[in-house]
N, C-alpha and C positions, 0 to 999 in steps of 0.2 A: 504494500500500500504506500502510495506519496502521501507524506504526512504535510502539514502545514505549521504555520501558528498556529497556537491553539488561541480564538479568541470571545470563545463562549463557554458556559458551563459545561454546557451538552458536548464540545470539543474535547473539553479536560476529562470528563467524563470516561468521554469514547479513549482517547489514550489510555487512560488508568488503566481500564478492563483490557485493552491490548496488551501492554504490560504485563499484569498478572500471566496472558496465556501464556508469554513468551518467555518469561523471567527466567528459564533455566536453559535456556537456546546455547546450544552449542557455536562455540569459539568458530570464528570466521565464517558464518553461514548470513544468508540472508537475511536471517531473522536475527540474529544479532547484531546485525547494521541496522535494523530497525530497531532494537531493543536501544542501542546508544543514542541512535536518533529521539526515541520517545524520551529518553530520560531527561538527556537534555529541554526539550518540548518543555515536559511537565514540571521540570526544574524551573525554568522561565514563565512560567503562569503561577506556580506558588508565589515565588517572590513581588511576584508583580498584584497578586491580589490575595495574596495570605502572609504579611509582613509578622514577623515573632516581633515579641517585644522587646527593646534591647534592655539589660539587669546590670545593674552597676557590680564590680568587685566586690564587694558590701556584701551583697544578696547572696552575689557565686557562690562565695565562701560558707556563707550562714546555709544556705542550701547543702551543700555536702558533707560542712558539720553534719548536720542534720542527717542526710543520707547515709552516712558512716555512721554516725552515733557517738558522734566526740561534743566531750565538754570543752567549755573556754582553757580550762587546764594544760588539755592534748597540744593547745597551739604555742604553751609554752618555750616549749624546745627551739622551735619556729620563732615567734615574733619576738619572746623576751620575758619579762617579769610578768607577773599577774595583771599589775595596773594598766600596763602594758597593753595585753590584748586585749584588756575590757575597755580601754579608751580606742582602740582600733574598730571594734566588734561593735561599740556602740557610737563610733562614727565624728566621737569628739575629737581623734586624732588621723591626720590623715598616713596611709598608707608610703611608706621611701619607696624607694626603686629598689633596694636592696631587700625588701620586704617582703614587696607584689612577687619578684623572683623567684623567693623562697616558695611561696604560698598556694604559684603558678605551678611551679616543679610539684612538692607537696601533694597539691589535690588532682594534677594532669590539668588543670584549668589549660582553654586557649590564651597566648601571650594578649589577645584583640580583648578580649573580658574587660584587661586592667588598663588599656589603652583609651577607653573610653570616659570622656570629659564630661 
């Protein structure tokens, strides 16, 4: 099939469910030029009308605490004294470079997380 832009619902749609048939299409076949073709497609229509929301460093962090199951303690080692990471965690203190670094390696964060203004 010639695929297009996708620039209806009913577009994105129709890709998805082609996707699905095709998702396990063997390497250098026809349907695997169109597997990469669609993914692209429907990659370009998410972004374009289903933006994430962007999460400050702050957040990342407090989310994977969370997800892991660490207290402000665990991040001792990491940022410093107690006061420390409670003035980090609750936002009174801002993050170094030398920090975000740490914190980035640490949880696997993307480096774009803590780049953001």
């Amino acid at each position: 099939m010639n695929w297009r832009t996708l620039k209806t619902e009913k577009d994105y749609n129709k890709a998805n469910k082609r996707l699905m048939e095709i998702f396990h299409a063997e390497p250098d076949t026809p349907e695997d030029d169109e597997l990469g073709v669609l993914i692209l497609l429907i990659k370009d229509y998410d972004e374009k009308h289903y933006a994430l929301p962007e999460i400050s460093a702050l957040e990342a962090i407090k989310y994977r605490m969370q997800e892991w199951g660490l207290k402000n303690k665990d991040l001792e080692p990491i940022i410093g004294s107690k006061s420390h990471v409670s003035s980090i965690l609750s936002g009174r203190r801002e993050l170094t470079l030398k920090t975000a670094k740490r914190l980035k390696e640490y949880f696997k964060l993307p480096a774009e997380v803590f780049l953001r203004v």
